[in-house]
C-alpha positions as a Markdown table, in Angstrom:
| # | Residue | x | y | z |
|---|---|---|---|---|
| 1 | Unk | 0.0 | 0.0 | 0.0 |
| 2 | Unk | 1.6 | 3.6 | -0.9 |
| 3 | Unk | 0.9 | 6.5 | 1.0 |
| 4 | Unk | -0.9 | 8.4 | -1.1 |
| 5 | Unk | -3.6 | 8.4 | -3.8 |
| 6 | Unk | -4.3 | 4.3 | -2.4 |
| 7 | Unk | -7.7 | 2.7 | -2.8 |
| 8 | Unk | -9.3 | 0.9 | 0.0 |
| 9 | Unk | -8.3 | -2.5 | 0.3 |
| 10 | Unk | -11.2 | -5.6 | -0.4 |
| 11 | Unk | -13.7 | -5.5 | 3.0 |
| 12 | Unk | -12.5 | -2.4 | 4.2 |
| 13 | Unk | -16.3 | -1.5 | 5.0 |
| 14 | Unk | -17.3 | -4.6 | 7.2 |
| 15 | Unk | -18.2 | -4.0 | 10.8 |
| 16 | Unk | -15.2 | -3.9 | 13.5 |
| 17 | Unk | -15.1 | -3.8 | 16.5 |
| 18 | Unk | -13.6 | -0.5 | 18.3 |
| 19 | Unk | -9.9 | -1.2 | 19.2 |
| 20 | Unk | -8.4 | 0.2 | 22.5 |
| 21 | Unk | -6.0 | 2.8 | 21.7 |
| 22 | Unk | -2.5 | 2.8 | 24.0 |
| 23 | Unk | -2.5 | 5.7 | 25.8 |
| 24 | Unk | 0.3 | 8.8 | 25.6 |
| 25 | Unk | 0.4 | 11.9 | 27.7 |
| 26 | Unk | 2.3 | 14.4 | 25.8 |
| 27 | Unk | 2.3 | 16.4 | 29.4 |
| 28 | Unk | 4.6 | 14.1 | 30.9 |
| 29 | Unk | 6.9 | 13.9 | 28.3 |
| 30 | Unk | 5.8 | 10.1 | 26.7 |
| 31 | Unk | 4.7 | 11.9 | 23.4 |
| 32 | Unk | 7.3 | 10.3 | 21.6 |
| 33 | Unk | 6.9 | 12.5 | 18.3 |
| 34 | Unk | 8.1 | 16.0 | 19.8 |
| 35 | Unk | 12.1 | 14.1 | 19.8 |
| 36 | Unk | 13.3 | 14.1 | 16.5 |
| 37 | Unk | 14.2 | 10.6 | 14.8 |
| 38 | Unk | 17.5 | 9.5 | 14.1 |
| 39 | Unk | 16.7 | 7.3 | 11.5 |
| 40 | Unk | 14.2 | 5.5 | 9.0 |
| 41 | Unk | 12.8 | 3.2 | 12.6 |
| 42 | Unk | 12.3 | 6.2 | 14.3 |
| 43 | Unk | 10.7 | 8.4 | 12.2 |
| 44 | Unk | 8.1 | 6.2 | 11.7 |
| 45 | Unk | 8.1 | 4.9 | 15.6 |
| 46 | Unk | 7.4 | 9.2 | 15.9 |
| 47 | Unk | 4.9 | 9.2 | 13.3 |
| 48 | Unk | 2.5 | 6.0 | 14.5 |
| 49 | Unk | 2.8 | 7.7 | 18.5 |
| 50 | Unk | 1.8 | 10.9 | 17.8 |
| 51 | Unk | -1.6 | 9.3 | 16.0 |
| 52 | Unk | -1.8 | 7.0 | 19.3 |
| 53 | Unk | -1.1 | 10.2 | 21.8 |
| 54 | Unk | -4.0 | 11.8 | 19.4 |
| 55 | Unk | -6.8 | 8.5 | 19.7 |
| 56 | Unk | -5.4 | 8.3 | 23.5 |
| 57 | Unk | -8.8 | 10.8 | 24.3 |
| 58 | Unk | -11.0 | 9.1 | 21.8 |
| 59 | Unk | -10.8 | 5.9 | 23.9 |
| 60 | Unk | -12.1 | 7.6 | 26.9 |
| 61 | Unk | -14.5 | 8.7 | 25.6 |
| 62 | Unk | -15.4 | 5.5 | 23.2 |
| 63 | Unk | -15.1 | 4.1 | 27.3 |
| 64 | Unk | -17.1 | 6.7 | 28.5 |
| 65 | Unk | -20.2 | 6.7 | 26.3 |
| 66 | Unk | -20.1 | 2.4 | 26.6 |
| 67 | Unk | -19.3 | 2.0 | 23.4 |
| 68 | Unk | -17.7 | -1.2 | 23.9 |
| 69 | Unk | -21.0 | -2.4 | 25.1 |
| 70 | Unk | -22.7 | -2.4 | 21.9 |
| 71 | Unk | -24.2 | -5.5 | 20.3 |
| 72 | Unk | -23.0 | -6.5 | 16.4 |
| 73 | Unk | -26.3 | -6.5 | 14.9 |
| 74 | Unk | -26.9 | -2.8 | 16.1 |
| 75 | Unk | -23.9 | -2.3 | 14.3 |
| 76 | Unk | -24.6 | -3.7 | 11.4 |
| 77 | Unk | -27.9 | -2.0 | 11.3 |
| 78 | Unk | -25.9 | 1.3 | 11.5 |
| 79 | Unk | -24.1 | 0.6 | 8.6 |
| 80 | Unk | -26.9 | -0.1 | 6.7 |
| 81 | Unk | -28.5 | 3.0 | 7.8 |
| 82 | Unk | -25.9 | 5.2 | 7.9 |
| 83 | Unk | -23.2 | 4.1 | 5.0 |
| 84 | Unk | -20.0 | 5.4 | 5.8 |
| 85 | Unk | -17.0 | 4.2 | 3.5 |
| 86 | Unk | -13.4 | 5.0 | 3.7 |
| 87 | Unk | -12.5 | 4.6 | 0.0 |
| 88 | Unk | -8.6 | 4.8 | 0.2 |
| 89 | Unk | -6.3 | 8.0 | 1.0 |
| 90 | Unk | -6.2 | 11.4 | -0.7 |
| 91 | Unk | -2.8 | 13.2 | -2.3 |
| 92 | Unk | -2.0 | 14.1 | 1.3 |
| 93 | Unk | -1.9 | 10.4 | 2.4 |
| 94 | Unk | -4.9 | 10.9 | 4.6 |
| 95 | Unk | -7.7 | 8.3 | 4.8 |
| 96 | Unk | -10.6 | 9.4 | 2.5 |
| 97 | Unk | -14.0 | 9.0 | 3.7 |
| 98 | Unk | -17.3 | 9.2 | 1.7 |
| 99 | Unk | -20.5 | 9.4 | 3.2 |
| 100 | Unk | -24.6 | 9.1 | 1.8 |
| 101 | Unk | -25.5 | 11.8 | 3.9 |
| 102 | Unk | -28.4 | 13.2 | 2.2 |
| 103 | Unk | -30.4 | 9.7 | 2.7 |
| 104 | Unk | -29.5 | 9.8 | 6.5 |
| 105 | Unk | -30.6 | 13.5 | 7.0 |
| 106 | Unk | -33.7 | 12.9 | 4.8 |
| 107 | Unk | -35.0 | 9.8 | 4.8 |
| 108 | Unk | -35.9 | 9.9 | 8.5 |
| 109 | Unk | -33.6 | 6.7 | 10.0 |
| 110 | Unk | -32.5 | 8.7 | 12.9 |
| 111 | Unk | -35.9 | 7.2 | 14.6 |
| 112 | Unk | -34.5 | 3.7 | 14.1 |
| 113 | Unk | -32.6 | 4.8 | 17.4 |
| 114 | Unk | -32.5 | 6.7 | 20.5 |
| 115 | Unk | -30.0 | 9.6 | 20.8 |
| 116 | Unk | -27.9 | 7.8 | 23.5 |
| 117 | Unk | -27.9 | 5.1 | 20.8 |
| 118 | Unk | -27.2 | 6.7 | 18.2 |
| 119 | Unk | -24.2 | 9.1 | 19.9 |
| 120 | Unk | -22.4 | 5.8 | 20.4 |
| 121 | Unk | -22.9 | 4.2 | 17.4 |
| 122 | Unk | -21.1 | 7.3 | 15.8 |
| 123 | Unk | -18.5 | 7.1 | 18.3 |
| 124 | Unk | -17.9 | 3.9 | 17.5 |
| 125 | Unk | -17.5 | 4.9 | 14.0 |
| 126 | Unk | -15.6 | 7.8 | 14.4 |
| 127 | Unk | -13.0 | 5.2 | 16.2 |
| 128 | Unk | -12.3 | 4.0 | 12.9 |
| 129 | Unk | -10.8 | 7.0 | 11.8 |
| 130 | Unk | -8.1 | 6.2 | 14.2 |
| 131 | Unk | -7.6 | 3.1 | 13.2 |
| 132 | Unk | -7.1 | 4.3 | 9.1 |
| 133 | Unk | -5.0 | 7.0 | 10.5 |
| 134 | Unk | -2.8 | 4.9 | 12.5 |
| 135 | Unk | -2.6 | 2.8 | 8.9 |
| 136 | Unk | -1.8 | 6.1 | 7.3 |
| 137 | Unk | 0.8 | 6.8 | 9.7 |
| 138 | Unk | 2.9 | 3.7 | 9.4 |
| 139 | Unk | 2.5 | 3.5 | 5.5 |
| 140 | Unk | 4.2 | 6.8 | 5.4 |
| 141 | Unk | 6.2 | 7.2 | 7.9 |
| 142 | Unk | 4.7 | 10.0 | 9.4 |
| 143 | Unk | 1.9 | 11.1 | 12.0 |
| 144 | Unk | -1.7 | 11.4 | 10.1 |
| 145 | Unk | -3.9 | 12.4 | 12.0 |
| 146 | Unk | -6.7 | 13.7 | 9.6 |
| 147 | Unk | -8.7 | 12.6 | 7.0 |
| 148 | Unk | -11.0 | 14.3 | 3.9 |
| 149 | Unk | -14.5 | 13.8 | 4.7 |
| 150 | Unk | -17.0 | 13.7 | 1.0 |
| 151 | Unk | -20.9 | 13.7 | 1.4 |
| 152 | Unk | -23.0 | 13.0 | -1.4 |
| 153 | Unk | -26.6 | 15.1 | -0.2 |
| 154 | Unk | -28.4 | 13.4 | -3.1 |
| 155 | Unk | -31.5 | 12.2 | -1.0 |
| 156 | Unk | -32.1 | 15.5 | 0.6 |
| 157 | Unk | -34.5 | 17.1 | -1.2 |
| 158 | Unk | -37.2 | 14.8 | -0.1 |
| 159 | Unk | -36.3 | 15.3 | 3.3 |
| 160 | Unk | -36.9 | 19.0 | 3.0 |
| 161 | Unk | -40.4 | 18.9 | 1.3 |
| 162 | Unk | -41.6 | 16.3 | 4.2 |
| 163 | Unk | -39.4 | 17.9 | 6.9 |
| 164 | Unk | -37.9 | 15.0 | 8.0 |
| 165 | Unk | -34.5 | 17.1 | 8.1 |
| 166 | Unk | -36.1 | 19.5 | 10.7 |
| 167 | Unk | -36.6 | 16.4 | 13.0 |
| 168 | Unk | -32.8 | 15.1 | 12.6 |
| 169 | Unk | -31.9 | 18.7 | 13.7 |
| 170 | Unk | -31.6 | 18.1 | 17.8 |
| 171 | Unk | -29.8 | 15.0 | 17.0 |
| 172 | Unk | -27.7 | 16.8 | 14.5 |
| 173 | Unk | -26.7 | 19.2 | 17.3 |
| 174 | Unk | -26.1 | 16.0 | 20.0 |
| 175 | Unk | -23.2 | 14.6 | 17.3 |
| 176 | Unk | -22.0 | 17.6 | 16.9 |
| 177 | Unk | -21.2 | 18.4 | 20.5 |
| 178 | Unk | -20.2 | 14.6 | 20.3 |
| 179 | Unk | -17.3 | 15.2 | 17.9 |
| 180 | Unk | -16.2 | 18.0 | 19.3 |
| 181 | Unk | -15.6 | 17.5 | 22.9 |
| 182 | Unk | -13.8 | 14.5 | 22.0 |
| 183 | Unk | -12.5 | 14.3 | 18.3 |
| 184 | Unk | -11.8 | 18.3 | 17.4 |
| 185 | Unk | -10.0 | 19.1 | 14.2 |
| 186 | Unk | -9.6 | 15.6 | 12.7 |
| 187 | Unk | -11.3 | 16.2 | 9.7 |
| 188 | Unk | -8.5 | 18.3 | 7.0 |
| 189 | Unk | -11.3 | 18.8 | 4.5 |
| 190 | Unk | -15.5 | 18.7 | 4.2 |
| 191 | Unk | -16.4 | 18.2 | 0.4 |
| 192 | Unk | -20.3 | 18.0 | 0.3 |
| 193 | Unk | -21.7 | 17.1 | -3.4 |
| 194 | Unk | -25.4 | 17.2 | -5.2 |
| 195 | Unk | -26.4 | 19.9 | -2.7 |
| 196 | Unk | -29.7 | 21.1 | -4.2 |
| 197 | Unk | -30.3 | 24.9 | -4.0 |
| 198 | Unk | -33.1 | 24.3 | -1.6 |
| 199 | Unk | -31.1 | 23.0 | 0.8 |
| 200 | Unk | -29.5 | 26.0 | 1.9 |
| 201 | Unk | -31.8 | 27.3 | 4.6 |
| 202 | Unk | -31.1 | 24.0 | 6.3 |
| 203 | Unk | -27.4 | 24.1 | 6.2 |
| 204 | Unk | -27.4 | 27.7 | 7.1 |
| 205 | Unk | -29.4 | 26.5 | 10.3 |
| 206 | Unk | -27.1 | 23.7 | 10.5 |
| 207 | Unk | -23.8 | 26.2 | 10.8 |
| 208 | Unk | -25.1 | 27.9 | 13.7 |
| 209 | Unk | -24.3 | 25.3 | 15.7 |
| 210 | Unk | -21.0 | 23.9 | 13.9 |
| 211 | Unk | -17.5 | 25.1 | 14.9 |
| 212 | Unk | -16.6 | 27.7 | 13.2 |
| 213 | Unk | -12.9 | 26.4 | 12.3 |
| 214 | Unk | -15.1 | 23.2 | 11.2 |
| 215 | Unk | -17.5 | 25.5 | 9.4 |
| 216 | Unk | -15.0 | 27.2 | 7.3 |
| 217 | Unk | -13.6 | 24.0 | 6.2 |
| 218 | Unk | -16.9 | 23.0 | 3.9 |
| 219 | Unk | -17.4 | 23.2 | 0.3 |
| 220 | Unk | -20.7 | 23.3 | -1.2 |
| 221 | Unk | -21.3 | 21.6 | -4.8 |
| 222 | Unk | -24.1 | 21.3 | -6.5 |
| 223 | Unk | -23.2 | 18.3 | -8.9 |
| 224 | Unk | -20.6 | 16.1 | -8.8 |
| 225 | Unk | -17.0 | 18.0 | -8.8 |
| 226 | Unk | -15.4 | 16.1 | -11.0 |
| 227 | Unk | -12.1 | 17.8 | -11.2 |
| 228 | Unk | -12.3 | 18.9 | -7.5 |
| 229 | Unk | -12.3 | 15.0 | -6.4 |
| 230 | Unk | -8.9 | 14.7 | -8.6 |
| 231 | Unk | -7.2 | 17.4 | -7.1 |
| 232 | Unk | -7.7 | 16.0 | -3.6 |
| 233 | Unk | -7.5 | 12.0 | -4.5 |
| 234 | Unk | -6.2 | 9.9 | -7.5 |
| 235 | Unk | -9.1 | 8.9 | -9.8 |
| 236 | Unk | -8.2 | 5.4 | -8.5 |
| 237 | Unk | -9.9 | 6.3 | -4.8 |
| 238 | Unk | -13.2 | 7.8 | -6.3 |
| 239 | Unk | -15.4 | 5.4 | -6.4 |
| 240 | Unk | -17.1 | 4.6 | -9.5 |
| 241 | Unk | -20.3 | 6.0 | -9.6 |
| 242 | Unk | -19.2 | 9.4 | -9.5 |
| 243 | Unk | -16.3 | 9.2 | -12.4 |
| 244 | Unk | -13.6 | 7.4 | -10.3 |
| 245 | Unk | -12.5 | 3.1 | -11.2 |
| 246 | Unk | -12.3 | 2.7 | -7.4 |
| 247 | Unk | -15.1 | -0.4 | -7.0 |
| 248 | Unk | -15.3 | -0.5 | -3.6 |
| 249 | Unk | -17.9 | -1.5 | -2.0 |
| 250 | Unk | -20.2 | 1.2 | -1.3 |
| 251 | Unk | -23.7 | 0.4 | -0.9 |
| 252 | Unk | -26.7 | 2.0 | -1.0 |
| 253 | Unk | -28.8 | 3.7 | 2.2 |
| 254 | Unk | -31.8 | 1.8 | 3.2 |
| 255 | Unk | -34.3 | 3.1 | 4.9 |
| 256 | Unk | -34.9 | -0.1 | 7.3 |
| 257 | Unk | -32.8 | -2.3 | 8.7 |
């Protein structure tokens, strides 16, 4: 596997289990990557730490929220509900993540689940992240410790006209707060696609509540950006459907699981 520009290996999408994460504290000096390397070994030794030292809070609070208390099938029906794919890395050498998110906002799954439930489902799955980072890290020989982050809102406008986006709102907000007590800045870029022009009033309500650091990292498209996707990956980590030859699996939403 190369560093960059890598498509997603066969499977990459089935349903793991979170992994504990071995814990650094940088404050008492065991953050091995502020000492430089002195070689190859090191360098890489530096680079795979400094990932850990940044999951060492996400497994408190994976721990916290009982996360490793959740059953497999309620997994599985996340998946399906939710479908969340890393696809490979971008030019960077950053995991690459693409999301249906305009089925999951519009479709209205988020009843499938209470909000406990459904905080640490998504905690769960944001412990992947850490998992492709660490991946990242050691591939390259140095710390990654973000990823790109693509939604396709195709699926949204349905949502809109029935208002079943208006009902995801509060639990919108509750991941939100979610991700940033406990996971701030991971994600390097926010690429959504097939935004229709009608759903601006809802993302303009849905920015009041974002970061604004995370806020100014979105970009808004309303087809598929084509060229955009190439500048940020290799044509062989888009997935096919939207002009790429990456074939991975990536299924579609369902709307019951």
């Amino acid at each position: 596997t190369t560093c960059s520009s890598a498509a997603a290996p066969s499977g990459s999408a089935s349903v793991r289990p979170p992994r504990s994460h071995p814990r650094s504290n940088p404050k008492d000096g065991s953050d091995k990557s502020a000492k430089a390397g002195s070689g190859a070994d090191d360098d890489l030794m530096n680079a795979t730490e400094h990932t850990e030292a940044t999951a060492a809070t996400s497994s408190t609070a994976a721990t916290a929220t009982g996360v490793t208390k959740l059953c497999p099938r309620d997994l599985q029906r996340y998946q399906k509900l939710r479908v969340r794919v890393f696809v490979g890395r971008d030019r960077k050498g950053q995991p690459v993540l693409f999301e249906r998110l305009g089925h999951f906002l519009g479709s209205g799954v988020c009843d499938h689940f209470s909000e406990d439930e459904w905080i640490r489902l998504y905690i769960w799955d944001l412990e992947r992240h850490f998992v492709e980072m660490r991946k990242a890290s050691v591939d390259c020989g140095r710390a990654i410790t973000r990823f790109t982050y693509v939604a396709d809102a195709e699926g949204i406008t349905s949502g809109i006209m029935n208002r079943a986006v208006w009902r995801v709102m509060p639990l919108l907000k509750a991941l939100t707060r979610a991700v940033e007590e406990h996971y701030p800045e991971i994600a390097d870029k926010i690429v959504l696609f097939n935004v229709p022009r009608i759903a601006s009033v809802f993302y303009r309500a849905v920015r009041t509540f974002l970061d604004p650091v995370t806020a100014e990292k979105i970009e808004l498209h309303s087809g598929i950006p084509t060229g955009e996707f190439e500048r940020i990956m290799s044509p062989s980590v888009i997935p096919v459907e939207y002009g790429g030859t990456n074939d991975v699996e990536y299924p579609p939403a369902v709307t019951t699981a």
